[in-house]
C-alpha positions as CSV (number, residue, x, y, z in Angstrom):
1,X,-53.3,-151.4,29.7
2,X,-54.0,-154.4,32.1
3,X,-56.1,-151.8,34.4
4,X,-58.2,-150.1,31.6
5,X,-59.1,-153.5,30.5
6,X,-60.1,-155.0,33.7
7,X,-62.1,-151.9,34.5
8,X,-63.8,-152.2,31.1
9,X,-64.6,-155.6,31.5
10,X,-65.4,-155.4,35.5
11,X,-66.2,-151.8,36.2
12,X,-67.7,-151.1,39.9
13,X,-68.1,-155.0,40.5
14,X,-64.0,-155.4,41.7
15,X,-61.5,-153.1,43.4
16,X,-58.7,-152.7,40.4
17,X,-55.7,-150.3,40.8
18,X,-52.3,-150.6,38.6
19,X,-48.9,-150.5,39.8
20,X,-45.4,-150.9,38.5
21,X,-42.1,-149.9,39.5
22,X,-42.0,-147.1,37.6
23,X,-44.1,-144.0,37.1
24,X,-44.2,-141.3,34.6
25,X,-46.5,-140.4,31.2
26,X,-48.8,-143.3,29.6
27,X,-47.2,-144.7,27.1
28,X,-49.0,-143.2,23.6
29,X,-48.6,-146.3,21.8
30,X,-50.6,-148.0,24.4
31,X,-53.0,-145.1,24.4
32,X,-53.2,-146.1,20.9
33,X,-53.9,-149.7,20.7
34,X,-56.1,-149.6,23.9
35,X,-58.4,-146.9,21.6
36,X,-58.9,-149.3,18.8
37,X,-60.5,-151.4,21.2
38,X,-62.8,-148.8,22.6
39,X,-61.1,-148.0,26.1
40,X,-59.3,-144.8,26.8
41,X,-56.3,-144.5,28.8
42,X,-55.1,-141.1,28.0
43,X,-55.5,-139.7,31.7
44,X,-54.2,-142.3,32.9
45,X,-51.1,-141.9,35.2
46,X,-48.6,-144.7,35.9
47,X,-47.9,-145.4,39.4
48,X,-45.7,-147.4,41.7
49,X,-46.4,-149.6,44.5
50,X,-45.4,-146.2,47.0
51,X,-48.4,-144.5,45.5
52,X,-51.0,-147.3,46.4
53,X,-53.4,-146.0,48.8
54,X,-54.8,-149.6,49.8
55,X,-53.0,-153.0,50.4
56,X,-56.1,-154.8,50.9
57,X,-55.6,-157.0,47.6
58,X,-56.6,-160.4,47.2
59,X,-54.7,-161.0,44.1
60,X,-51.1,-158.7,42.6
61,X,-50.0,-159.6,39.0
62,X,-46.8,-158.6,37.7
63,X,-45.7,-158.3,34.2
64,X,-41.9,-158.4,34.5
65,X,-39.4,-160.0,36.7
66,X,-38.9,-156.7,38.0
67,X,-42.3,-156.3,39.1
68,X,-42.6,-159.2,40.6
69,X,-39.6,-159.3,42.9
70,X,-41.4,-155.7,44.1
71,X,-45.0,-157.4,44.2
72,X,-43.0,-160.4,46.5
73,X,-41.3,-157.6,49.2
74,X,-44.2,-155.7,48.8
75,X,-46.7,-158.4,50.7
76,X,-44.2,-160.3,52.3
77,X,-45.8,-159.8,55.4
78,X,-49.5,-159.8,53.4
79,X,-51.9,-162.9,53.0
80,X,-52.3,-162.3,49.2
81,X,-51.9,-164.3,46.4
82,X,-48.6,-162.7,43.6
83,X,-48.8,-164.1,40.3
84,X,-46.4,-163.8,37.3
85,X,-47.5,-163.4,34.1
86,X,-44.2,-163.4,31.7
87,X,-45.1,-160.3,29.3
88,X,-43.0,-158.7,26.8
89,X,-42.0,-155.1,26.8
90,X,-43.1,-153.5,23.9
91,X,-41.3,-150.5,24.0
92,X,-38.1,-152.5,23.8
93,X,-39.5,-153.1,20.0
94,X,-37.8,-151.8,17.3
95,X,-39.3,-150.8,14.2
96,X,-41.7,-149.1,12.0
97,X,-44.8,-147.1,13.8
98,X,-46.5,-150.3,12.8
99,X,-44.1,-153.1,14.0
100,X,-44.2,-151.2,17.2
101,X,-48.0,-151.0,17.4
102,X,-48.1,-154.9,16.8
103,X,-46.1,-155.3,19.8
104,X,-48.2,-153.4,21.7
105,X,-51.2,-154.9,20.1
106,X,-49.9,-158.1,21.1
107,X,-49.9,-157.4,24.6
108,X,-53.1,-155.1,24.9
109,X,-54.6,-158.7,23.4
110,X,-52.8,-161.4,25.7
111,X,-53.5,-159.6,28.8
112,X,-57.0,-158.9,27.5
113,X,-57.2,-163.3,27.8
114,X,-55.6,-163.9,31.0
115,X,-57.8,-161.3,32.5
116,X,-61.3,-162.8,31.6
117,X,-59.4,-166.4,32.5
118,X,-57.9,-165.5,35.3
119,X,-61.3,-163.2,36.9
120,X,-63.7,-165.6,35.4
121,X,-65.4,-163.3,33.0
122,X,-68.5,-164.2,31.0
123,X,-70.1,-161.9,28.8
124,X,-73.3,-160.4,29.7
125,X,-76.3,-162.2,27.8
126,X,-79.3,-159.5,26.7
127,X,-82.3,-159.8,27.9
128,X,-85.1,-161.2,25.5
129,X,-87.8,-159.1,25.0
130,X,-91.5,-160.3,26.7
C-alpha cells in the first residue's frame, strides 16, 4: 500500500520501490481499500529486500519490528537514513469482511499522512486561466 501511494502522489519525480521480509500474492483486502481511493495495486508483487535491484536509497521505512531489524542489517554498511513507523497488521484482524476492511482502511489512511509529511507533499494548484 505504502508504494502505490507514494507513486500516486510522486510518480516519476522520486525513485520508490517496496520491500518486506516476505513475498508472495497482494493482499486483496488491500487491493480493496487502495481501489476506493483510486489507486490499483492488483499487479502488484510483494518483494523482499533479496529482490531489490538498487541500494542507492536515501531513506528505508519499515512497518514492523521485523522489517526494521532487516532494513538495519540490510544498510549497515550504507549511509541511509532507516525509519520506523509502528503500523498495525491488518491481517492479524479478526472479524466481519467489514471490520477487516477498517483495519486495512486504517492503515491505507495513516500511511497515506506520514507519506505527504514525511516527503513534503503539497498538492498541485491549477493554473488560472488568462
Amino acid at each position: 500500500m505504502a508504494e502505490g501511494i507514494a507513486r500516486h502522489l510522486f510518480g516519476a519525480e522520486i525513485f520508490i520501490a517496496s520491500a518486506g521480509v516476505k513475498t508472495g500474492e497482494t493482499d486483496p483486502f488491500a487491493i480493496a481499500v487502495m481501489d476506493e481511493i483510486g489507486i490499483d495495486i492488483a499487479k502488484h508483487k510483494p518483494h523482499s529486500f533479496a529482490d531489490l535491484e538498487d541500494d542507492g536509497f536515501d531513506l528505508i521505512v519499515s512497518l514492523s519490528p521485523e522489517a526494521h531489524h532487516t532494513a538495519l542489517e540490510y544498510t549497515r554498511t550504507m549511509a541511509v537514513n532507516v525509519v520506523y513507523w509502528p503500523t498495525i497488521d491488518p491481517t492479524a484482524v479478526q472479524g466481519s469482511r467489514e471490520q477487516m476492511l477498517d483495519a486495512y482502511r486504517g492503515v491505507r489512511d495513516g500511511l497515506q499522512k506520514r507519506i505527504k509529511e514525511a516527503l513534503g507533499w503539497r498538492p498541485m494548484m491549477p493554473r488560472k486561466e488568462e
